[in-house]
C-alpha positions, -999 to +999 in steps of 0.1 A: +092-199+005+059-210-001+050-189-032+083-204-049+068-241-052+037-223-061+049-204-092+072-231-099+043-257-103+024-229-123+055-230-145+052-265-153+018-270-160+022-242-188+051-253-201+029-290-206+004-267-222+031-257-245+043-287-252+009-304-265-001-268-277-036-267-262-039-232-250-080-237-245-071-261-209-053-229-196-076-225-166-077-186-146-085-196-108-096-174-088-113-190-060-095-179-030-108-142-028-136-140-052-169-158-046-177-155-079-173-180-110-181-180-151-214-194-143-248-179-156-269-162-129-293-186-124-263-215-121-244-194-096-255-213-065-238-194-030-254-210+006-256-180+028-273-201+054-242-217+056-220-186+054-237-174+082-233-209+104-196-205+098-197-170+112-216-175+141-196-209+152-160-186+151-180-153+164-193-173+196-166-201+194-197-225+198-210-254+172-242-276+172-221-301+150-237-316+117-270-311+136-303-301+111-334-281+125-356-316+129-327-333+150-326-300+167-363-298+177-365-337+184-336-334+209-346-298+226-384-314+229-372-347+239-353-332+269-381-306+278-403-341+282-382-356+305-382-328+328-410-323+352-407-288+354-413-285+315-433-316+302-462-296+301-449-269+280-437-289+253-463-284+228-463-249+236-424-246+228-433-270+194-461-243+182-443-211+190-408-217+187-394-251+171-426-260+140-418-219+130-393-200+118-399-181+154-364-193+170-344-173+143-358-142+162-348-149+196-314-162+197-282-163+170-275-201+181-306-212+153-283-200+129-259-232+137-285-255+128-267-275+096-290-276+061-264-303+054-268-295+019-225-303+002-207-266-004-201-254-032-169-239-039-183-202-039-198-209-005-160-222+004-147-191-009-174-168+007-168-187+041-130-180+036-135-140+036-159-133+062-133-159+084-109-132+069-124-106+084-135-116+116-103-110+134-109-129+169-139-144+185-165-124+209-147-122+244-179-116+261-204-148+265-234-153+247-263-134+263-288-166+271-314-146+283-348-145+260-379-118+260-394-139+283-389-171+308-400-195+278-376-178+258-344-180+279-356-217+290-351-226+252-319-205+243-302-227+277-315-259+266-299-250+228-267-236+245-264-268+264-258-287+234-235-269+220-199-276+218-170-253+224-155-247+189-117-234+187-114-199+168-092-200+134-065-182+135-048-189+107-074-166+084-053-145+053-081-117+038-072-091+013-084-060+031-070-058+065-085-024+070-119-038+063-112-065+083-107-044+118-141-023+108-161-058+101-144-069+137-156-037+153-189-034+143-200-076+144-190-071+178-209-039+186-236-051+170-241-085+193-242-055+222-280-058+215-294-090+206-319-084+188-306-057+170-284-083+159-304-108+154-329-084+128-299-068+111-275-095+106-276-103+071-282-070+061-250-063+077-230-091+061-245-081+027-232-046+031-200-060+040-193-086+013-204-054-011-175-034+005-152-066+005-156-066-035-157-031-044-127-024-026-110-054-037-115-042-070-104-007-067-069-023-047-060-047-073-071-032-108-053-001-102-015-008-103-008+026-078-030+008-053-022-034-057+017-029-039+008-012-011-011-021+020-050-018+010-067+014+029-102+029+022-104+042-015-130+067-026-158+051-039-189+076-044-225+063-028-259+088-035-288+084-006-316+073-018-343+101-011-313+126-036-316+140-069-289+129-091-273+148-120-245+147-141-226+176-131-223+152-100-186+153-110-171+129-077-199+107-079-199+105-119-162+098-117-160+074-088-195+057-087-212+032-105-191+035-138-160+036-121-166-005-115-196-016-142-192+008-173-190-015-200-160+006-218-136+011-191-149-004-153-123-019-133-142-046-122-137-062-157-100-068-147-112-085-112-115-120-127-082-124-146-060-105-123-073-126-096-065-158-118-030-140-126-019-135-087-032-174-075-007-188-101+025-168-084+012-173-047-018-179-021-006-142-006-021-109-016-005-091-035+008-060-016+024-090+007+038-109-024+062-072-034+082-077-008+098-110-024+122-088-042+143-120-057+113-136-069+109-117-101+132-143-124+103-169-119+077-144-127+093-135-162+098-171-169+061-180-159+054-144-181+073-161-209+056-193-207+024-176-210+029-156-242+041-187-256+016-205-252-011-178-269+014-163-293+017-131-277+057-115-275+074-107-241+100-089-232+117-095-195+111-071-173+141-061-143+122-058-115+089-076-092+067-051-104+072-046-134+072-079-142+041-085-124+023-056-141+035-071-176+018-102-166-014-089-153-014-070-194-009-101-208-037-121-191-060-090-195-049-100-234-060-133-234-094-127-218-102-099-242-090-123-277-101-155-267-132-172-254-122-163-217-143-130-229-177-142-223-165-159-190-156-128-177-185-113-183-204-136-165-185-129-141-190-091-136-229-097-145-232-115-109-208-092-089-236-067-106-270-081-103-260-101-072-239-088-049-241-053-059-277-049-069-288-032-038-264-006-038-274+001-073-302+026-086-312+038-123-318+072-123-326+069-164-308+100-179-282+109-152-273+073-152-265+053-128-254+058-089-242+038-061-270+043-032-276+039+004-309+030+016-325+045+051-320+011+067-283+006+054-275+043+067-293+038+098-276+007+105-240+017+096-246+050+115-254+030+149-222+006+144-200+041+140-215+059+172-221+029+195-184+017+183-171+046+193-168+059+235-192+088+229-229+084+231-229+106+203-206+119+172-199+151+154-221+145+117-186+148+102-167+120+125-199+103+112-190+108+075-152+097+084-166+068+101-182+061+070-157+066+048-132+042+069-155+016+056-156+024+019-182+048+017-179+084-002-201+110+007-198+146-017-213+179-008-249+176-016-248+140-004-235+152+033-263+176+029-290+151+023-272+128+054-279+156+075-315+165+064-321+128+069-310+125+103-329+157+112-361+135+094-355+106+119-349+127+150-313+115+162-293+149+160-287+178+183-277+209+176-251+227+195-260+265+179-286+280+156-260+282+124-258+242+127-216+244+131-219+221+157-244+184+151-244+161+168-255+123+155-272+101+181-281+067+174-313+051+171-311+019+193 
């Protein structure tokens, strides 16, 4: 087995850190899952440009190569010169489409254009989970077809030199669940062009949010890391609400649940990750079922707490022995200099990735929140993904909640007086049992 040579070699290189007792080169990757390094905020350097080049090429199965946006415009112009039906137009195409940033409006092929620029690991990493949760490529073809007969001259002549680009099959991600809902909704969402094309990255920053939140709530809660990852409550406020502290779900579940600087989970998310890549490359709720690899974890466990002084006691069972090493690097990171890496590592998962799902409400603290364009946009990926036209409010909610997203009592309140704000619901009776969500596209 695979993870055998892995935890084997993970063995070794402690055991040589042992030997030459030099405990400061023990090294916590945690690259394969987590986009997210010990570097300051201003160091940590993530292409999305490049992130979403990836995504398009295996959404659409179609790549412009190592092609930037000049080579682009010099060989689209180039061909519109030769071409008597369009020689005349080429200026017109330079000034509105090819000299702007106009293209990125009217067709998802400008996002293959290459910024050639070298990747950095976290863009790796990043690139690795959104492949891992795109499940399989678009079946439909690309729509070609542009607002008007410039447009849909330009989108052929780009699609014409593209070449077909095979889908990856092999992807692992964490969060399978989240994985079917990201393949689900990417795909309803290229249902309307340019819907797509204007909510894109919103979309994919909502997504990598989820991706991390509920990684962290799956693997820094032992009930959760050994079973297959679902949806787990995590509590979201809409922006336009009051918030209080008798807000008991949201208090509970929210913003401090993941950042408090006590007890938040998503202090753990760092070293458990660096844990779990020295015993395999699998997740962990796969890496359980490997019932007779437990004598390699104690010995790797052992190796460990030699190494930083720390006692250990074998444990008779995967788990168990697992959980004891997961304590054990939790020690090192909170006695040794590892500390202030890991904090610079939860400072960018929260004034990064998370920052606009976060508001300050001063003395009630602070909440989780959904903007109107978030809600909007996650609304229309539940209805139009579904076979109805339009959705009970509360198949809504669960549609929300199958993505990560907690709604309490005065929140589903608030849902409802927004939708009735935007004009997308229908009533079935005067006492409101029965609404009805539309959507908005």
């Amino acid at each position: 087995m695979e993870h055998i040579s892995i935890i084997e070699s993970s063995i070794s290189d402690v055991k040589k850190l042992v030997e030459n007792n030099n405990s400061s080169a023990y090294s916590n990757v945690a690259d394969q899952f987590l986009p997210i390094g010990p570097q300051t905020l201003k160091d940590h350097k993530l292409d999305w440009d490049r992130v979403y080049q990836s995504l398009i090429e295996d959404l659409f199965q179609l790549s412009l190569g190592e092609r930037d946006r000049e080579q682009l415009k010099e060989e689209v112009l180039e061909s519109f010169r030769n071409s008597r039906d369009t020689r005349e137009l080429v200026d017109v195409f330079d000034e509105l489409y090819l000299s702007t940033n106009a293209i990125n409006n009217i067709t998802p092929l400008a996002y293959l254009v290459s910024n050639k620029e070298t990747l950095t690991s976290r863009t790796k990493t990043m690139i690795k989970i959104v492949q891992g949760l795109l499940i399989s490529p678009l079946s439909e073809k690309l729509i070609s077809s542009g607002n008007n007969p410039l447009e849909s001259l330009l989108i052929e002549k780009i699609q014409q030199l593209c070449k077909t680009k095979t889908f990856n099959e092999g992807s692992i991600t964490y969060l399978p669940f989240l994985a079917e809902a990201f393949s689900k909704d990417i795909k309803t969402l290229t249902k309307n062009p340019s819907y797509f094309l204007s909510e894109l990255e919103g979309f994919i920053n909502i997504y990598t949010f989820l991706y991390l939140t509920q990684l962290t709530k799956h693997l820094c809660i032992p009930s959760n890391r050994y079973t297959t990852p679902t949806a787990k409550p995590l509590y979201f406020i809409l922006e336009t609400e009051r918030a209080s502290k008798e807000r008991h779900e949201c208090n509970q579940y929210g913003y401090d649940h993941l950042f408090s600087k006590t007890n938040g989970i998503a202090l753990y998310l760092f070293p458990y990750l660096g844990y779990f890549s020295q015993l395999s490359q699998e997740p962990s709720w796969k890496l359980i079922n490997s019932s007779d690899f437990f004598p390699k974890v104690n010995q790797l466990n052992q190796c460990i707490g030699q190494l930083f002084d720390e006692g250990y006691r074998h444990e008779d069972s995967l788990q168990a022995a697992v959980n004891s090493g997961l304590n054990l690097q939790k020690q090192i990171f909170e006695k040794t200099s590892r500390k202030d890496a890991n904090k610079k590592v939860v400072e960018i998962f929260e004034k990064k990735f998370a920052a606009e799902f976060i508001t300050d409400r001063k003395a009630a603290g602070k909440y989780f929140v959904l903007n109107s364009n978030m809600l909007l946009l996650l609304t229309n990926l539940i209805i139009s993904g579904s076979l109805e036209s339009q959705l009970l409010i509360d198949d809504v909610i669960e549609g929300f909640k199958e993505r990560g997203i907690w709604l309490d009592i005065m929140s589903k309140k608030a849902l409802l007086k927004f939708y009735e704000n935007v004009g997308n619901i229908e009533k079935l009776s005067d006492s409101g049992d029965a609404v009805y969500v539309k959507t908005t596209i």
